[in-house]
Structure formats: structure tokens, C-alpha cells
N, C-alpha and C positions, 0 to 999 in steps of 0.2 A: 577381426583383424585389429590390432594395438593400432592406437594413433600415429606411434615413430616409425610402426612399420608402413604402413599407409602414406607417411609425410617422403620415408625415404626412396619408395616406388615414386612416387607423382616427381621427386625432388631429382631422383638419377634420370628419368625421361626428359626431363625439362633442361638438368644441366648439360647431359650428351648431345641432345639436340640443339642448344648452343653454342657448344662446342662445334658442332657440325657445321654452322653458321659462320662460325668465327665472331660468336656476338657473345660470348663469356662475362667482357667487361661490363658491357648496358645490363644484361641479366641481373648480375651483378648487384649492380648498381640502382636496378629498379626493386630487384628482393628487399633490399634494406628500406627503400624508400616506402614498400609497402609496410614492412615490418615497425617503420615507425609510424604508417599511418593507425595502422591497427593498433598501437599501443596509447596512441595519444588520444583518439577518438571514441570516447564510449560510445558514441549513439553509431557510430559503422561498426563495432563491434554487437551491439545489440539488431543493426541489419541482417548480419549477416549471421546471427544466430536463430531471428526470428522466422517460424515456420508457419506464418499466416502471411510473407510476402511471396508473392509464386514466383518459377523460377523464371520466368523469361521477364519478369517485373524486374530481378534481381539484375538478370547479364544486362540489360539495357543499362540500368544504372551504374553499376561497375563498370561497364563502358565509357560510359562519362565521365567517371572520376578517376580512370586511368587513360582518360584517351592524350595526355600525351604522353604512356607508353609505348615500347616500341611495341611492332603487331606480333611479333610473340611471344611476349608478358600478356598483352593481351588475349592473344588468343587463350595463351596457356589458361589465364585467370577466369576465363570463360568456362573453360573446359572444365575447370575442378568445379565451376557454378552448377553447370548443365548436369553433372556428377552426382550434386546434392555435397560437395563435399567443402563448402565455405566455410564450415567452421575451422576447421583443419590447415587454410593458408595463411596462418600466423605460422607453426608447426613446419609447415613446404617451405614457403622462405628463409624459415633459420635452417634448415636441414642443405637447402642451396649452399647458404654462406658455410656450411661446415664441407659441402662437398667442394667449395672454392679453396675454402683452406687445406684441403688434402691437397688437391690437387698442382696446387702451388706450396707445398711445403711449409707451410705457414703453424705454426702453434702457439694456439688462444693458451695461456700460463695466468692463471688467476694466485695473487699472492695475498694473503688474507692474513694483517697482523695487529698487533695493538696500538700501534703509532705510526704514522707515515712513515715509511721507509728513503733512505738515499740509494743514490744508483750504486753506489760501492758495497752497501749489503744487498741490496738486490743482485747485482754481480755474484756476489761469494754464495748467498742462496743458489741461484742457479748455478755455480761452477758444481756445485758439490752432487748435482745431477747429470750425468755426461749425454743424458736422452735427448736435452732440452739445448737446438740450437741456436742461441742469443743473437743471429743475426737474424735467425727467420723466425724469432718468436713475437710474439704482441703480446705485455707483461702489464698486468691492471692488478693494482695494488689499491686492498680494499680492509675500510678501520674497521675492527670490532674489537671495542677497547674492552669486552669480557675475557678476553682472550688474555688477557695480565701481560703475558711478554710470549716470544716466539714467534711461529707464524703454521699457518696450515699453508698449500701449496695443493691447485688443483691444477691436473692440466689432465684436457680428456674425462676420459671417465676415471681414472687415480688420484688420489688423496693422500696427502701425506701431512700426519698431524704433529709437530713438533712445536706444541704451545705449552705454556706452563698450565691452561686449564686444565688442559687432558692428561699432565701429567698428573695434578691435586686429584684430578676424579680415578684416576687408577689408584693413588695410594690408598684413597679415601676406599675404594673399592677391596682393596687387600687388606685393610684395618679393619673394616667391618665384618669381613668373614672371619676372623679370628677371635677364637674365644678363648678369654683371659681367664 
């Protein structure tokens, strides 16, 4: 089984069950908190890869460096332990925060362009997409001055490339198959 399909079972059981709780927010809020533990910390990243620590070596300690989660973060965080499947909740947590963003409407709009952008072309960018609703969106505007001018625009799994690179690599592309 694919790892996002994996992250997304352990992520829908986790979030319906908070849902059921009425604990959304804390879930929430503890997903990310893990999610920046795991990215900031190599040596818990290498814990929780290495297969010479046993597993109840493992829950004991993740006990401890979550215990002041709520009990079920922890539990859950146990569960995918006792699983064998720690490498994987980096993957569960982000798949949480995307199943929070659905579920509240929320859309993550990544705008990728050559120069920082002001609010007034980020505006007129997103108007000219009628998908994309500017009160419930979260809009992260990211430099890649390769990009000459334009911008790319992701949101979800769509792309949309309106850069001057992509445009020079298409000409470039069309000039080159032609024989003069």
C-alpha cells in the first residue's frame, strides 16, 4: 500500500474520531505541533526510523515527549507505534491538516513568482480564477527569480503555469523541431 494511501486511512480515523469528540481544534493543533517536531529534529527523525529500537522502547518514549498531548494524540501516536508504522507520521499529520482544510473550507493557493508580489496582483491573480474563494483561501507567495516574470499558481493538486520561463522553453521547444 502507497504511503498517502496509508497516511490517508490512519488520518480519516483519527480526524472522524475527533470530530466525534468535539476535540478537532487540539487534534489540530497537536498534528502541526508534531509535524514541526519531526522536521526540526533529525535525531527523532532518525528514532523513529531506526529498526534496532524495539517497539515498546519506542511507545514509552514517544510517551514522553508527547505527554503533554491530549490522550488521543497520544493514544493515536501509540497506535501507529505499536503498528510498526512511525515512519509514516510525518505523512498522517499533514494528511490531518489537509483533511481540516476540507473540512472547513479552507484553500492552501501557493503563488510561485519572480518577485514578491503586492496584494493588488495577488487579488487580480486570484480573481481571474472563479474556483479560488479569497476569503477562505491561505495564499503563500513563494520567489523563484528563474521564473523571469509571471507566476505558476498551485492549489491542490493543479498547476497552472503562466511564467515567462515556460513560455521561452515552449518556443525553444517549437524551434527546435523545425528543420530549416
Amino acid at each position: 500500500m502507497s504511503v498517502v494511501r496509508l497516511a490517508k486511512r490512519y488520518a480519516t480515523g483519527l480526524w472522524e474520531y475527533a470530530l466525534s469528540l468535539h476535540e478537532s481544534e487540539t487534534i489540530v493543533k497537536e498534528m502541526k505541533s508534531l509535524i514541526d517536531i519531526i522536521n526540526q529534529n533529525k535525531d527523532f527523525q532518525f528514532f523513529l526510523k531506526s529498526p534496532i529500537i524495539e517497539t515498546h522502547k519506542k511507545i514509552n518514549i514517544v510517551n514522553e515527549i508527547f505527554k503533554s498531548f491530549s490522550p488521543t494524540s497520544r493514544n493515536f501516536i501509540t497506535l501507529v507505534v505499536r503498528h510498526k508504522r512511525e515512519n509514516d507520521l510525518l505523512e498522517i499529520a499533514q494528511q490531518v491538516l489537509e483533511l481540516y482544510d476540507v473540512y472547513n473550507g479552507i484553500q492552501r493557493v501557493e503563488i510561485i513568482s519572480a518577485v514578491p508580489l503586492d496584494q493588488e496582483t495577488v487579488s487580480k491573480i486570484l480573481n481571474s480564477f472563479p474556483k479560488i474563494n479569497q476569503e477562505k483561501a491561505i495564499i503563500e507567495n513563494k520567489i523563484d527569480a528563474s521564473l523571469i516574470g509571471g507566476y505558476i499558481l498551485r492549489m491542490g493538486d493543479q498547476q497552472i503555469d503562466a511564467s515567462v520561463k515556460s513560455e521561452l522553453t515552449n518556443i525553444q521547444k517549437k524551434l527546435s523541431n523545425k528543420i530549416f
